[in-house]
SEVEX-734518 format. One line per 10 residues: number of its first residue (from 1); for each residue x, y, z of C-alpha. Coordinates in Angstrom, 3 decimals. Layout:
NUM = X:Y:Z; ...
//
This chain:
1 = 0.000:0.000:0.000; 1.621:3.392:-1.532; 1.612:6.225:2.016; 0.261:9.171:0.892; 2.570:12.358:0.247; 0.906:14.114:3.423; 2.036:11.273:5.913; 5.218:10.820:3.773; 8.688:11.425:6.339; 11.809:13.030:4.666
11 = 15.163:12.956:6.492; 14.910:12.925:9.833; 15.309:15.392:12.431; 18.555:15.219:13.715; 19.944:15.193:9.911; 18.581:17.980:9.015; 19.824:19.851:12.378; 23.058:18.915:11.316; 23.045:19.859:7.545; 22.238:23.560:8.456
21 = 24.679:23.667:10.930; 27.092:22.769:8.517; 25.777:25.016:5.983; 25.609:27.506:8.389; 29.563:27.154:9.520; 30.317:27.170:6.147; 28.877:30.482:5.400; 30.525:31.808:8.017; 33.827:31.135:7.281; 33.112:32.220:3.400
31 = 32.020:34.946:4.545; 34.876:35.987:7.140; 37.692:34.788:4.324; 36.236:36.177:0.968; 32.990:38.444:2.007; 30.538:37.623:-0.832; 27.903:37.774:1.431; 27.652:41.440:2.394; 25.558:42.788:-0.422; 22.921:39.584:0.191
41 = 22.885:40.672:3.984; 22.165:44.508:2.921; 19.953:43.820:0.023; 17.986:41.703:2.389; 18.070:44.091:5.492; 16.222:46.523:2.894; 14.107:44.805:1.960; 12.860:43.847:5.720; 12.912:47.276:7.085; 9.272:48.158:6.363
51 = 8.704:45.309:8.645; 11.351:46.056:11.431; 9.511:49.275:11.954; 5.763:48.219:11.787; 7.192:45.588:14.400; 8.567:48.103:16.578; 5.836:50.794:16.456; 4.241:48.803:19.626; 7.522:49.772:21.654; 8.219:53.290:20.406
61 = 3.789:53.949:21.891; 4.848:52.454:25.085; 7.948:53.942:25.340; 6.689:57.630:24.331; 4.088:57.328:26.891; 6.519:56.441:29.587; 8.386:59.506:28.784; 5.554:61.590:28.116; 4.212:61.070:31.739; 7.998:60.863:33.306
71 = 8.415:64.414:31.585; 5.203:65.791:32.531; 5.924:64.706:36.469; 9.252:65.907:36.310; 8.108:69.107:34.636; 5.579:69.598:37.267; 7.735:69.637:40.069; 10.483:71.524:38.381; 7.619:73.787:37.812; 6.842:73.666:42.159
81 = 10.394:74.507:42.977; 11.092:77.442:41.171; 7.885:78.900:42.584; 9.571:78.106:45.794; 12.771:79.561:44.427; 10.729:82.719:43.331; 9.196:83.163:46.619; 12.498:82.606:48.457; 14.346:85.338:45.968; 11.038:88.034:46.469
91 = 11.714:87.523:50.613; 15.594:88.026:49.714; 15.238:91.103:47.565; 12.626:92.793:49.513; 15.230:92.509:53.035; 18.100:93.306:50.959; 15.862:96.556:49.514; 15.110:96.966:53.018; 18.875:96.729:54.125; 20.003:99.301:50.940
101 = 16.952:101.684:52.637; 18.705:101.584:55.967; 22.079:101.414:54.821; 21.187:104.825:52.936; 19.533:106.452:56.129; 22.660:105.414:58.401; 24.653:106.876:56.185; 22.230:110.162:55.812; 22.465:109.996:60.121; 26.197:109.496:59.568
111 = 26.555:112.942:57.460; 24.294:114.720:59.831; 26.201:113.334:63.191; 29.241:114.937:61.512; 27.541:118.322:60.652; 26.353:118.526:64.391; 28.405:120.351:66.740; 27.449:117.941:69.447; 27.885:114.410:70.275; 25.145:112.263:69.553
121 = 24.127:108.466:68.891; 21.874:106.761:66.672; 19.111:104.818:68.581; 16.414:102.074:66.712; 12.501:102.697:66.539; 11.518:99.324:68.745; 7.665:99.913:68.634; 5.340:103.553:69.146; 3.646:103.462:72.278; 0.196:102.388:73.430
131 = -1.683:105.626:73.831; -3.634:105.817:69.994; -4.348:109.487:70.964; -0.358:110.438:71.520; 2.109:110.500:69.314; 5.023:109.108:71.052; 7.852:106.473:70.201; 9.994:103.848:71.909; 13.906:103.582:71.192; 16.414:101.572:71.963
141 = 18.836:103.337:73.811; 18.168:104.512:77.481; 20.047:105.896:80.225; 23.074:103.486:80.043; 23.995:104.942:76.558; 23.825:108.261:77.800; 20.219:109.439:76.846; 17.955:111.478:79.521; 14.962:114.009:79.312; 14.612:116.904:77.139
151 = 17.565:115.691:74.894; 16.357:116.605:71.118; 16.022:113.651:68.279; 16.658:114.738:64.948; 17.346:112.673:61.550; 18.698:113.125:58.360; 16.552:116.647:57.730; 15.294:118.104:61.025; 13.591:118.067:64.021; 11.681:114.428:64.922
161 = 10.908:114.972:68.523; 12.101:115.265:72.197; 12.818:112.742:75.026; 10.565:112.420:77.590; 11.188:109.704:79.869; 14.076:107.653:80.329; 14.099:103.965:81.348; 17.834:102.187:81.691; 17.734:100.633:78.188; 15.067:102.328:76.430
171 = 13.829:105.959:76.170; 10.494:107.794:75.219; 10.162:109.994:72.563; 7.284:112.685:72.045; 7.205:113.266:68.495; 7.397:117.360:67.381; 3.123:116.868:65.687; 2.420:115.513:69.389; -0.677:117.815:70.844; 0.982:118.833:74.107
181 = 4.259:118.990:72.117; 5.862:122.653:71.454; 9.082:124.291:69.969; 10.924:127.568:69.871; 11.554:128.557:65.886; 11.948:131.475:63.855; 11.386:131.772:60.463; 14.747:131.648:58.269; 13.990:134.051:56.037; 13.220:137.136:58.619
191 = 14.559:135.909:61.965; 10.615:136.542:63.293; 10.444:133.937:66.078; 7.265:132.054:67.599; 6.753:128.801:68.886; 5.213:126.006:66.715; 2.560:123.535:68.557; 1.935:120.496:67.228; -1.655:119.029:66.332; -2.183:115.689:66.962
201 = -2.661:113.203:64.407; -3.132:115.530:61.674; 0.496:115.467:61.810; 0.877:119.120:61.209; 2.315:122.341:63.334; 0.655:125.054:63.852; 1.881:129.021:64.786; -0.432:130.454:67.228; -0.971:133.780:68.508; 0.949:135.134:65.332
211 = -0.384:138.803:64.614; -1.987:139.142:61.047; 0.518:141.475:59.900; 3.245:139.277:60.543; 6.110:139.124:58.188; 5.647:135.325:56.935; 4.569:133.766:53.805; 3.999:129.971:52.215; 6.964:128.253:52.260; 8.975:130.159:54.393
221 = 11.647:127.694:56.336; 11.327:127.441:60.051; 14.156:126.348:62.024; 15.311:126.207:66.014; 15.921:129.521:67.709; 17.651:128.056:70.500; 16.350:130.021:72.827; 14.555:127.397:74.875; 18.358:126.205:75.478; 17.482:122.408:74.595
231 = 17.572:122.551:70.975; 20.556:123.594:68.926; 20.032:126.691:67.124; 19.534:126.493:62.765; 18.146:122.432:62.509; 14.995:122.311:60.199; 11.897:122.124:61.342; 8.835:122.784:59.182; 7.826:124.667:56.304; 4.559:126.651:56.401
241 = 1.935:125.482:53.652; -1.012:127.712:55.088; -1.275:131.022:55.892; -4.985:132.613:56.448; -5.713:135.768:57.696; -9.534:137.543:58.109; -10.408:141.056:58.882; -12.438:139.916:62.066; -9.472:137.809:64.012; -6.655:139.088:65.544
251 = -4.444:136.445:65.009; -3.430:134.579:61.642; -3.707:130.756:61.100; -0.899:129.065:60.231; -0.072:125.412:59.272; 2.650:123.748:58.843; 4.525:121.027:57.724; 7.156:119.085:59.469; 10.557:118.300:57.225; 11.731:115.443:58.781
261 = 10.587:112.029:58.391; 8.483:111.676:61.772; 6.759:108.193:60.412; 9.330:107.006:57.926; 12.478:106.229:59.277; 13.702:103.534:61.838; 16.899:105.119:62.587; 16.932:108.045:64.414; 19.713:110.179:65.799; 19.614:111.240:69.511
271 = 21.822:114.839:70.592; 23.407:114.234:74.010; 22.541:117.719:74.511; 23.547:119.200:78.060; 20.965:121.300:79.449; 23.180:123.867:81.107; 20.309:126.076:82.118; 20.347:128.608:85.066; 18.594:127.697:88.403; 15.882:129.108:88.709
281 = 15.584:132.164:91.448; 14.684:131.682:94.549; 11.524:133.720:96.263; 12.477:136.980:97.611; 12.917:136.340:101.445; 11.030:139.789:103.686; 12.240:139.971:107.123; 9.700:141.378:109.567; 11.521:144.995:109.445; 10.668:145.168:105.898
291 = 7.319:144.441:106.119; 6.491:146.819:108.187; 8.408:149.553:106.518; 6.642:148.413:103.538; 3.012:149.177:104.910; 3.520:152.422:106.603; 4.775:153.160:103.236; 1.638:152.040:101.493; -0.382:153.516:104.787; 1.172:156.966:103.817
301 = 0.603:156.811:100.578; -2.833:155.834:100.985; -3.348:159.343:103.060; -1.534:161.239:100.397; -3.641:160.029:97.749; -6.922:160.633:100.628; -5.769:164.249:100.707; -5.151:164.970:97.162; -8.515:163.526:96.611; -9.998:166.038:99.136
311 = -8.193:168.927:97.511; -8.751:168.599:94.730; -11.114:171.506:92.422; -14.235:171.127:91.162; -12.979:170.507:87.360; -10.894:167.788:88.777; -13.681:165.903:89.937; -15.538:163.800:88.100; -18.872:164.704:87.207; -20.684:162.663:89.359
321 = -18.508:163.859:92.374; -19.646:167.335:91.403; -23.420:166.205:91.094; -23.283:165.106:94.645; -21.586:167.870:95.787; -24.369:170.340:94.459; -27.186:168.340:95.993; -25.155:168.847:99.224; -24.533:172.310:98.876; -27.665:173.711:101.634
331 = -25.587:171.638:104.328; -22.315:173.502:103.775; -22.833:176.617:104.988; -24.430:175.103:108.819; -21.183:173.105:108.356; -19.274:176.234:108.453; -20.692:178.032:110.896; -20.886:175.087:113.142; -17.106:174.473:112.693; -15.898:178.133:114.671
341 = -18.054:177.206:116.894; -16.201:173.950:118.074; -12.905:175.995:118.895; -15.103:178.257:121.137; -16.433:175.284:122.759; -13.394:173.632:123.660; -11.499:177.117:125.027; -14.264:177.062:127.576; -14.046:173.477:128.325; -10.057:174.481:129.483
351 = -11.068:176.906:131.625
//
């Protein structure tokens, strides 16, 4: 019985395994001594390419994806820390603007320590004090630096204020717009003095009791008199912005406006000014002597003025005087004649 072709066994297995081997070896070596086979291998590498890459295109997806959401993770928080870094750089550059700021005004206080004839120190704004209806500061330097009442605080332009209390490490200053707050000045274009009052939180000066015809004018330049012996004489203080006068009023209204920085600076510059001021005079002591001396002085001139008052004439007199007098004139003449009478009377009495 004939097998048909489909059940019909060739060489077996094992020969076969070893014919391509062989075949294989032997192309090998061919092809390492005499290289025939290189334009087969390219000619055949072309012509399989299409295939290579429709192959791959499953591993290129998965692989973009992968790096598609790596990216987008990494470029999220790349994206987180240089907000961070941003944040941290505004902090930096608004203390180092802040710095620059204070750097300038120490070296403003540092120009103005040298133009002032006396000694001074600079003292640090710590916090302004609890009373909302004052205007009053707290410093850093107190009696252990040096510091004590009435010493004047000044910075870069002018006047700031006055120290009013002391404590051993810090010190209080009244500022110069301060309601109960006042300073000697005189104007710098005239020498016309007057004393400028602050206003309270209006943060203005004013010039009271000024006459209206008084020599000053907006934006006239007031400085220190130094009069008051506490503030040196020629530091800024205000320029006047308002001046009013009406027909009615005696006085003119002024307003002014401080020069110096009295809510803007932190740095401040405190004159160790010594108050060598005069004692004051003691009461006039009046022994007993004196006293008496002194009213048999006024006694006598009492009677003096008693008897000038009684000699004097008719025209003297004021008119009512001489009124009375003429609606006591029918009494005079019994007066008279009653007063030789009294002599006579007391002549006979003697005897």
């Amino acid at each position: 019985m004939e097998i048909p072709p489909l059940f019909k066994q060739g060489a077996s297995a094992r020969v076969r395994v070893t014919i391509f081997a062989l075949l294989s070896v032997v192309m090998l070596v061919v092809d390492a001594r005499m290289h025939v086979l290189g334009t087969i291998r390219q000619a055949l590498g072309t012509a399989l390419y299409p295939f290579q890459t429709v192959a791959m295109v499953p591993r290129d997806a998965a692989t973009s994806l992968a790096d598609s959401v790596t990216s987008l993770s990494a470029l999220q928080k790349e994206n987180r820390d240089l907000r961070q870094q941003q944040i941290i750089n505004a902090q930096v550059m608004q203390q180092e603007r802040l710095l620059a700021a204070e750097n300038a005004q120490l070296r403003k206080l540092l120009d103005m320590q040298q133009k002032v004839p006396v000694k001074s120190i600079v003292g640090e704004i710590l916090y302004d004090a609890r009373d909302p209806f004052t205007r009053k500061i707290i410093l850093n330097r107190g009696s252990q630096q040096g510091v004590t009442a009435g010493q004047p605080v000044i910075d870069d332009v002018g006047i700031v204020g006055q120290v009013t209390r002391v404590f051993p490490f810090t010190s209080e200053v009244t500022l110069l717009t301060d309601k109960d707050q006042a300073i000697p000045v005189q104007v710098l274009r005239n020498g016309l003095r007057s004393v400028a009052y602050g206003r309270g939180q209006t943060g203005a000066l004013d010039l009271r009791f000024m006459p209206a015809n008084a020599d000053i004018q907006k934006g006239d330049m007031l400085v220190t008199s130094g009069i008051d012996g506490v503030y040196p004489p020629g530091l800024s203080v205000a320029s006047v912005v308002l001046v009013e006068t009406r027909s009615a009023d005696s006085f003119a209204r002024i307003v002014c406006r401080p020069l110096a920085g009295i809510d803007r600076h932190r740095q401040l510059l405190i004159l160790l000014v010594e108050q060598n001021l005069p004692p004051r005079p003691e009461p006039d002591v009046i022994d007993e002597k004196s006293a008496k001396l002194f009213k048999r002085r006024l006694r006598d001139s009492t009677r003096d003025t008693s008897a000038d008052d009684a000699n004097a004439t008719p025209k003297d007199k004021p008119a009512d005087e001489r009124k009375g007098a003429a609606n006591v004139t029918p009494a005079a003449p019994a007066a008279a004649a009653a007063a030789p009478a009294a002599p006579a009377a007391a002549k006979e009495k003697a005897r």
